[in-house]
VEXTI-295705 format. One line per 4 residues: number of its first residue (from 1); their letters; for each residue y, x, z of C-alpha. Coordinates in nm, 4 decimals, padded with zeros to 6 digits. Example, Ala and Ser with C-alpha at 12.3 -4.5 7.8 and 13.67 -1.06 7.14 Angstrom:
// VEXTI-295705
1	AS	-00.4500,01.2300,00.7800 | -00.1060,01.3670,00.7140
This chain:
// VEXTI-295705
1	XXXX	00.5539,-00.1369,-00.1121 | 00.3537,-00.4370,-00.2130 | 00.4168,-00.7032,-00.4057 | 00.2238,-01.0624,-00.3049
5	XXXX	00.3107,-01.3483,-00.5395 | 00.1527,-01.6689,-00.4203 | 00.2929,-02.0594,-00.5014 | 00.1809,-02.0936,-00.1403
9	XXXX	00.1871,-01.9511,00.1894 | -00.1048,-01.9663,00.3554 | -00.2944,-01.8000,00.6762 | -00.4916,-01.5554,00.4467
13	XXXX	-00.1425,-01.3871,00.4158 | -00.1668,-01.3320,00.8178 | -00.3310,-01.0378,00.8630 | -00.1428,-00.8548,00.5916
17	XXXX	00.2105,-00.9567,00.7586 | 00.0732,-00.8229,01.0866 | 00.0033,-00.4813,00.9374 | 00.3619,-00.4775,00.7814
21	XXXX	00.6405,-00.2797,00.8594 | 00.8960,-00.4665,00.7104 | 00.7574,-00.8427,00.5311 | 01.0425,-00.9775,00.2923
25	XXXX	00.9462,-01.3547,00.1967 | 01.0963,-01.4842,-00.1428 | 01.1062,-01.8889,-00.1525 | 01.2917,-02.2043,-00.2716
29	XXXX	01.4098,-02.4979,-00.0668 | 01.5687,-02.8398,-00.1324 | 01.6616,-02.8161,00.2005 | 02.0020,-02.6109,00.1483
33	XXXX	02.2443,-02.6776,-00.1545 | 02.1076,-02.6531,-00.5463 | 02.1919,-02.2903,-00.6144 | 02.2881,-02.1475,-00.3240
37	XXXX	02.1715,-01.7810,-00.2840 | 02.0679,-01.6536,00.1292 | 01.8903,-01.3615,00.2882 | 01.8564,-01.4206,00.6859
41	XXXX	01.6368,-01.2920,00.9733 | 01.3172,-01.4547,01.0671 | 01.1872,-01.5256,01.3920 | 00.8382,-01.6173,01.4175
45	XXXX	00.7751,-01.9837,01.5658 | 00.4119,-02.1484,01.6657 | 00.2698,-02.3355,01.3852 | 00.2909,-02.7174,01.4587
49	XXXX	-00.0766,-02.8472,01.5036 | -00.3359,-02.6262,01.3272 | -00.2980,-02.4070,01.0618 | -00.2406,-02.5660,00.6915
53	XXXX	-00.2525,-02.4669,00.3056 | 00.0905,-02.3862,00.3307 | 00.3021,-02.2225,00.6547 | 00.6521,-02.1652,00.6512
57	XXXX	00.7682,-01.7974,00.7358 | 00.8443,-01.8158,01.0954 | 00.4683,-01.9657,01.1425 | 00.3051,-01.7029,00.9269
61	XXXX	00.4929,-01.4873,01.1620 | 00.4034,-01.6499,01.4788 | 00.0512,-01.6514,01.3706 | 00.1047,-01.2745,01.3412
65	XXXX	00.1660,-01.2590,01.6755 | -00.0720,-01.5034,01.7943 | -00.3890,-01.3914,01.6679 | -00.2781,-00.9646,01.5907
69	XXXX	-00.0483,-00.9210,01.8221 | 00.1953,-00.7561,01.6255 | 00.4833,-00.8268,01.4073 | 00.6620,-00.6398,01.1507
73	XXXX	00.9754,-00.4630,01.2699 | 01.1813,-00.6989,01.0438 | 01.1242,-01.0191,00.8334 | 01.3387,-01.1575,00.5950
77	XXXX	01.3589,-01.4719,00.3898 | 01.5542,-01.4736,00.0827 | 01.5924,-01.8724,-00.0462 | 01.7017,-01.9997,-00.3350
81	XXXX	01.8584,-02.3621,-00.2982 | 01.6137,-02.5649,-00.5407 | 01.7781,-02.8939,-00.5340 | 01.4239,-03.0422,-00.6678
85	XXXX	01.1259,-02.9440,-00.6796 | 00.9689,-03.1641,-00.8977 | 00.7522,-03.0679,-01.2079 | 00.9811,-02.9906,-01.4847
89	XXXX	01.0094,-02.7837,-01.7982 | 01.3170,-02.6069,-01.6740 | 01.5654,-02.4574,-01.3716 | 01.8269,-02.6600,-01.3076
93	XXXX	02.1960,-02.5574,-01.3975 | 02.2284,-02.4724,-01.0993 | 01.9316,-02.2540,-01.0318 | 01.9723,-02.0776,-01.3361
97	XXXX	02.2996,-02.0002,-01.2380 | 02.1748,-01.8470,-00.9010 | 01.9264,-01.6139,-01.0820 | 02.1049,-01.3367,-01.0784
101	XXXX	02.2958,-01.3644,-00.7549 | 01.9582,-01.4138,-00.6172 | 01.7999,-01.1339,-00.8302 | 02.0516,-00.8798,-00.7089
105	XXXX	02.0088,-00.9711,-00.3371 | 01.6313,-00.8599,-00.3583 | 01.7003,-00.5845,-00.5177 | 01.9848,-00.4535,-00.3020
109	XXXX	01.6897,-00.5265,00.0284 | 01.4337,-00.3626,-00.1226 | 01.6225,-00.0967,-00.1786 | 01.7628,-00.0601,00.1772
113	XXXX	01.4232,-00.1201,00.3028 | 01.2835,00.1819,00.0848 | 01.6110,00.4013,00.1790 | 01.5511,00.3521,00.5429
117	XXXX	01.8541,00.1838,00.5865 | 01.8617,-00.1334,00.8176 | 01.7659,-00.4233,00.5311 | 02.0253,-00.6328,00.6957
121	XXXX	02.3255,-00.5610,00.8877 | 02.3780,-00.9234,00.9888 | 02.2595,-01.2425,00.9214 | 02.4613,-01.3444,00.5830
125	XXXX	02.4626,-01.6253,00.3338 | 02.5701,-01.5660,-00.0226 | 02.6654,-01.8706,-00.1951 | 02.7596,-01.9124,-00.5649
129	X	03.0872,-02.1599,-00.5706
Protein backbone atom coordinates (compact mmCIF):
# COMPACT_ATOMS: atom_id res chain seq x y z
CA UNK A 1 0.00 0.00 0.00
CA UNK A 2 1.02 3.54 -0.67
CA UNK A 3 0.16 6.49 0.66
CA UNK A 4 0.23 9.83 -1.88
CA UNK A 5 -0.77 13.05 -0.12
CA UNK A 6 -0.92 15.90 -2.58
CA UNK A 7 -3.27 19.39 -2.19
CA UNK A 8 -3.61 18.68 -5.90
CA UNK A 9 -4.25 16.21 -8.42
CA UNK A 10 -2.30 16.44 -11.15
CA UNK A 11 -1.11 14.24 -14.38
CA UNK A 12 2.24 13.30 -12.64
CA UNK A 13 -0.11 11.07 -10.49
CA UNK A 14 -1.03 9.20 -13.98
CA UNK A 15 1.30 6.76 -14.39
CA UNK A 16 1.20 5.63 -10.79
CA UNK A 17 -2.80 5.13 -10.98
CA UNK A 18 -2.21 3.08 -14.12
CA UNK A 19 0.11 0.68 -12.32
CA UNK A 20 -2.49 0.36 -9.42
CA UNK A 21 -4.48 -2.36 -8.46
CA UNK A 22 -6.89 -0.74 -6.50
CA UNK A 23 -6.42 3.63 -6.40
CA UNK A 24 -8.60 5.03 -3.41
CA UNK A 25 -8.78 9.01 -3.86
CA UNK A 26 -9.43 11.03 -0.56
CA UNK A 27 -10.93 14.71 -1.37
CA UNK A 28 -13.28 17.55 -0.28
CA UNK A 29 -16.03 19.20 -2.25
CA UNK A 30 -18.42 22.16 -1.79
CA UNK A 31 -20.25 20.55 -4.25
CA UNK A 32 -22.32 18.08 -1.87
CA UNK A 33 -23.67 19.19 1.65
CA UNK A 34 -21.09 20.68 4.56
CA UNK A 35 -20.31 17.44 6.35
CA UNK A 36 -21.61 14.89 4.56
CA UNK A 37 -19.42 11.71 4.57
CA UNK A 38 -19.43 9.33 0.81
CA UNK A 39 -17.36 6.54 -0.66
CA UNK A 40 -18.59 5.74 -4.42
CA UNK A 41 -17.17 4.07 -7.56
CA UNK A 42 -15.26 5.95 -10.13
CA UNK A 43 -15.46 5.74 -13.68
CA UNK A 44 -12.82 7.30 -15.61
CA UNK A 45 -14.06 10.24 -18.03
CA UNK A 46 -11.80 12.22 -20.83
CA UNK A 47 -10.30 15.24 -19.42
CA UNK A 48 -12.09 18.39 -20.86
CA UNK A 49 -9.48 20.27 -23.12
CA UNK A 50 -5.85 19.50 -22.17
CA UNK A 51 -4.52 18.37 -19.18
CA UNK A 52 -4.36 20.99 -16.07
CA UNK A 53 -2.63 21.49 -12.51
CA UNK A 54 -5.42 19.87 -11.08
CA UNK A 55 -7.76 16.74 -12.63
CA UNK A 56 -10.60 15.42 -10.98
CA UNK A 57 -10.59 11.51 -10.37
CA UNK A 58 -12.51 10.23 -13.23
CA UNK A 59 -9.91 12.29 -15.59
CA UNK A 60 -6.84 11.06 -13.79
CA UNK A 61 -8.49 7.84 -14.54
CA UNK A 62 -9.34 8.39 -18.07
CA UNK A 63 -5.91 9.62 -18.63
CA UNK A 64 -4.93 6.18 -17.27
CA UNK A 65 -6.52 4.71 -19.89
CA UNK A 66 -5.70 7.06 -22.52
CA UNK A 67 -2.12 7.24 -22.50
CA UNK A 68 -1.31 3.39 -20.36
CA UNK A 69 -3.93 1.64 -21.30
CA UNK A 70 -4.82 0.27 -18.16
CA UNK A 71 -6.87 1.01 -15.19
CA UNK A 72 -6.92 -0.19 -11.75
CA UNK A 73 -9.42 -2.94 -11.04
CA UNK A 74 -11.31 -0.49 -8.74
CA UNK A 75 -11.25 3.29 -7.89
CA UNK A 76 -12.83 4.89 -5.21
CA UNK A 77 -13.45 8.42 -4.07
CA UNK A 78 -14.14 9.07 -0.55
CA UNK A 79 -15.47 13.04 -0.19
CA UNK A 80 -15.92 14.97 2.50
CA UNK A 81 -18.70 17.75 2.00
CA UNK A 82 -16.48 21.02 2.61
CA UNK A 83 -19.11 23.59 2.48
CA UNK A 84 -16.10 26.23 1.80
CA UNK A 85 -13.11 26.08 0.86
CA UNK A 86 -11.80 29.22 1.58
CA UNK A 87 -8.53 29.95 3.60
CA UNK A 88 -9.34 29.70 7.17
CA UNK A 89 -7.82 28.88 10.52
CA UNK A 90 -10.29 26.12 11.15
CA UNK A 91 -12.93 23.11 9.91
CA UNK A 92 -16.14 24.10 10.00
CA UNK A 93 -18.71 22.63 12.60
CA UNK A 94 -19.68 20.73 10.32
CA UNK A 95 -16.53 19.20 8.98
CA UNK A 96 -15.25 18.59 12.22
CA UNK A 97 -18.16 16.78 12.94
CA UNK A 98 -17.64 14.49 9.82
CA UNK A 99 -14.04 13.60 10.89
CA UNK A 100 -14.62 10.66 12.26
CA UNK A 101 -17.46 9.32 10.18
CA UNK A 102 -15.14 10.06 7.43
CA UNK A 103 -12.06 8.66 9.26
CA UNK A 104 -13.76 5.34 9.87
CA UNK A 105 -14.94 4.95 6.22
CA UNK A 106 -11.17 4.90 5.06
CA UNK A 107 -10.27 2.81 7.39
CA UNK A 108 -13.00 0.19 7.02
CA UNK A 109 -11.78 0.37 2.70
CA UNK A 110 -8.46 0.02 3.32
CA UNK A 111 -8.98 -2.63 5.23
CA UNK A 112 -11.25 -4.55 2.80
CA UNK A 113 -8.91 -3.66 0.12
CA UNK A 114 -5.89 -5.29 2.13
CA UNK A 115 -8.29 -8.38 3.21
CA UNK A 116 -9.14 -9.09 -0.34
CA UNK A 117 -12.53 -8.43 0.18
CA UNK A 118 -14.50 -6.39 -2.55
CA UNK A 119 -13.74 -2.53 -1.13
CA UNK A 120 -17.30 -1.82 -1.95
CA UNK A 121 -20.30 -3.86 -2.18
CA UNK A 122 -22.38 -1.06 -3.68
CA UNK A 123 -22.26 2.34 -4.34
CA UNK A 124 -23.27 4.00 -0.76
CA UNK A 125 -23.45 7.42 0.77
CA UNK A 126 -23.00 7.90 4.48
CA UNK A 127 -24.35 11.05 5.68
CA UNK A 128 -24.09 12.52 9.22
CA UNK A 129 -27.82 14.01 10.09
Amino acid sequence: MRVISRQQWTPDLVEEIAASETVLFVDCSVAVAPGSVSVIEVQPTAAEGRATHHQGAPELLGLAQKLYDSLPRTSLLLTVGAGSIEIAEEFSQPVLDAIPLACAKLEETVTRFLAGAAPLDAPQRAERA
